[in-house]
C-alpha positions in Angstrom: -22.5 2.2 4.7 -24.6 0.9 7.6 -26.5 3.9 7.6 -27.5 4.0 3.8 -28.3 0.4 4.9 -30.7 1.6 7.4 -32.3 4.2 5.4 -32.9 1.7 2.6 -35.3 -0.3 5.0 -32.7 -3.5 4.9 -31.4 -3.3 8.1 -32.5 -5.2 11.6 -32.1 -1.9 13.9 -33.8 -3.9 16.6 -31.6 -7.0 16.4 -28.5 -5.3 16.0 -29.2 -2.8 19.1 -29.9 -5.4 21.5 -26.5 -7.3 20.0 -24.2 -4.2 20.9 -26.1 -2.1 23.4 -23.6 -3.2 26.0 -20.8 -2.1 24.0 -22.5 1.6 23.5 -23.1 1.6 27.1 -26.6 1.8 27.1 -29.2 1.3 30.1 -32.6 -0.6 29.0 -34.4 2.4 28.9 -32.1 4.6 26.9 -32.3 1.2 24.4 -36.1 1.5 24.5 -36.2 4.9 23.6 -33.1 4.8 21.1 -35.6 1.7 19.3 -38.3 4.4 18.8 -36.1 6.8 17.4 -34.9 4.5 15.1 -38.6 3.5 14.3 -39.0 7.1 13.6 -36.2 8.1 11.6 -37.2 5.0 9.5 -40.3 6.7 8.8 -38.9 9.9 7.8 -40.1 11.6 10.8 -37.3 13.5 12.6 -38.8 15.8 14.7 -38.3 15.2 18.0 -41.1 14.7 20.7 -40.2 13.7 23.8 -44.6 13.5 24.0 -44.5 11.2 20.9 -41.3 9.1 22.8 -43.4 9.0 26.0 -47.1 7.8 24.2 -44.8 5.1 22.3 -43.6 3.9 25.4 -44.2 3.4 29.0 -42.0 6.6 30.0 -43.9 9.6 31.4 -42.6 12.8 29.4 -39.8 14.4 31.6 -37.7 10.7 31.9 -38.6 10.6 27.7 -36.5 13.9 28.0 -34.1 12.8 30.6 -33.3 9.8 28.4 -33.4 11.8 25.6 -30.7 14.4 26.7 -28.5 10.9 27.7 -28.7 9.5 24.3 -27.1 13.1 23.3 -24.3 12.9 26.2 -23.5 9.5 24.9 -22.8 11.0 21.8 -25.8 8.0 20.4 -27.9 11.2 18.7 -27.2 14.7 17.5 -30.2 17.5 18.2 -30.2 20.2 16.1 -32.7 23.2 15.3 -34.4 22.9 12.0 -36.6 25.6 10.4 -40.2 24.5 9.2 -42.2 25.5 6.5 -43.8 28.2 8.9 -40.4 29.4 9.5 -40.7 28.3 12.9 -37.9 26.5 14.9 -38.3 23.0 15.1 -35.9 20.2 17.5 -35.2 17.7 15.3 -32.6 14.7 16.0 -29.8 12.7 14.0 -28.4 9.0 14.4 -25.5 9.4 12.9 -23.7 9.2 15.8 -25.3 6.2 16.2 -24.4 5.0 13.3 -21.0 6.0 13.5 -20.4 3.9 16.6 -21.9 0.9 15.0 -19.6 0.9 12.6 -16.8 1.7 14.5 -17.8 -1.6 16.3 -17.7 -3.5 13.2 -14.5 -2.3 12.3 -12.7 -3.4 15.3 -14.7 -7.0 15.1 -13.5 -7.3 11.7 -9.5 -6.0 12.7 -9.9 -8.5 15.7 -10.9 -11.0 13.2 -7.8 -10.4 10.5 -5.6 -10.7 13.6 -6.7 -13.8 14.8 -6.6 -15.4 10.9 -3.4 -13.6 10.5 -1.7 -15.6 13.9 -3.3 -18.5 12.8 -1.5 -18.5 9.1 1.3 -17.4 10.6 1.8 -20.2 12.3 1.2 -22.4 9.6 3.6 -20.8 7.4 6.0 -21.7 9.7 5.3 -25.0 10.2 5.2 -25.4 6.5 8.2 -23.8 6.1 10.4 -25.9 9.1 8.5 -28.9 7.6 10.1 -28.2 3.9 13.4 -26.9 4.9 14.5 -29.7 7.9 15.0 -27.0 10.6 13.7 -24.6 12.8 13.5 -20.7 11.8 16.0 -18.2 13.1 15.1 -15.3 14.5 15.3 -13.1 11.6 13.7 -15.4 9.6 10.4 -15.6 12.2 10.6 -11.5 11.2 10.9 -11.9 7.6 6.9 -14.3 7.9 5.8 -11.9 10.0 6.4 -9.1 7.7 4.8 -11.2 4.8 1.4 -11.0 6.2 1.5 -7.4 7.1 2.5 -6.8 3.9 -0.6 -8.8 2.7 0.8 -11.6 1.1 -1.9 -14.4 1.2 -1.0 -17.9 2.8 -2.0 -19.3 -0.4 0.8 -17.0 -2.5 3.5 -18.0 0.2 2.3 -21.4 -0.5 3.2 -21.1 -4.2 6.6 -19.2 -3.6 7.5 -22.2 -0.8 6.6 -25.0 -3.8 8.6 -22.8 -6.4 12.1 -22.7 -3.6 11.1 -26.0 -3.3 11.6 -26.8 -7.0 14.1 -24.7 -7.9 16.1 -26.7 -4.8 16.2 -23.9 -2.3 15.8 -24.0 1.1 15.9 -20.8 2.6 13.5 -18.2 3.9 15.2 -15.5 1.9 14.5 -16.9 -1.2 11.0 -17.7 -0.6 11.0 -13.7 0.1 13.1 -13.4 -3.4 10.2 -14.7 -5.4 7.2 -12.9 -3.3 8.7 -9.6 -4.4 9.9 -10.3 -7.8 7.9 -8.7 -10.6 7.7 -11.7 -12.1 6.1 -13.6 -9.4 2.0 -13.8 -10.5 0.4 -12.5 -7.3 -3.1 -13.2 -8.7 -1.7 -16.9 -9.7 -3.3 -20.0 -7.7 -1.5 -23.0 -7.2 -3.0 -26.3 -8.6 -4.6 -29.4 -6.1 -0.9 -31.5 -7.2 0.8 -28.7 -5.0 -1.5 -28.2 -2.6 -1.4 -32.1 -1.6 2.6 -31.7 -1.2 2.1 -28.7 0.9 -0.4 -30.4 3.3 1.7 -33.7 3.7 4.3 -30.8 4.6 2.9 -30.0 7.7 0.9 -33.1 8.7 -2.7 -31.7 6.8 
């Protein structure tokens, strides 16, 4: 994704190195030279040069190559042999590796992210929920909202299920896990502003 991205022309390689360098372990060197190769690649031209690395920056030629084989150690490049037109052996270089740890860093952002919303609703379904019923939640009961969000059930579906116990003059966790699992329960359904209102006077909101 982030490398079809990159290939297009619509990504900020500068920006985003300099944002996660620290996280790939990277000196300021190997960052300088990992920029060029990324100028390169964006240019089609894969051959690698540790001359070319060296005239594009301030390195002499053998720390180009010393940063170079780093990059490779640090799993940030792949070198491989490629056969020219000439059928002569040419180095050239890869950034999918690169690429791949990029997005494994977005990944883990984004899981860190869900987590933190998913404590965060947690904690307001069961307010909500101790709010509507008069009464703290057991034990099990803590379990049974836990397992609702792992199981993907938005806060605003719980929301609808708590009004429905609500109306239908329930006032028990179990139920409100009756009509999240029924087949009859909408899970696409929203619940309207009305409902929304009671919810929020619920829990103070």
């Amino acid at each position: 994704m982030i490398e079809k991205i990159f290939e297009e022309g619509l990504l900020n390689y500068n920006e985003l190195l300099m944002k996660h360098y620290q996280k790939l372990n990277l000196n300021s060197d190997e960052v300088v030279v990992l920029m060029q190769l990324l100028s390169l690649a964006q240019k089609k031209r894969f051959n690698l040069s540790t001359i070319t690395l060296a005239r594009l920056t301030t390195l002499k030629t053998q720390e180009a190559g010393e940063i170079v084989n780093s990059l490779f150690e640090k799993n940030c490049i792949s070198i491989y042999l490629e056969k020219r037109s000439d059928k002569k052996l040419s180095e050239v270089f890869s950034l999918k590796p690169f690429f791949d740890k990029i997005t494994e860093i977005f990944e883990n952002e984004i899981k860190k992210q869900k987590e933190a919303q998913s404590s965060t609703d947690t904690e307001y379904v069961i307010k909500t929920l101790e709010r509507a019923f008069s009464k703290s939640l057991s034990p099990s009961n803590l379990e049974i909202v836990r397992q609702w969000f792992i199981d993907d059930f938005s806060r605003q579906q719980i929301d609808q299920a708590i009004e429905i116990t609500l109306e239908r003059r329930r006032k028990t966790v179990n139920y409100v896990d009756r009509i999240l699992r029924s087949e009859s329960f909408d899970q696409d359904s929203t619940i309207d502003e009305k409902t929304a209102e009671i919810l929020r006077k619920l829990v103070g909101k």
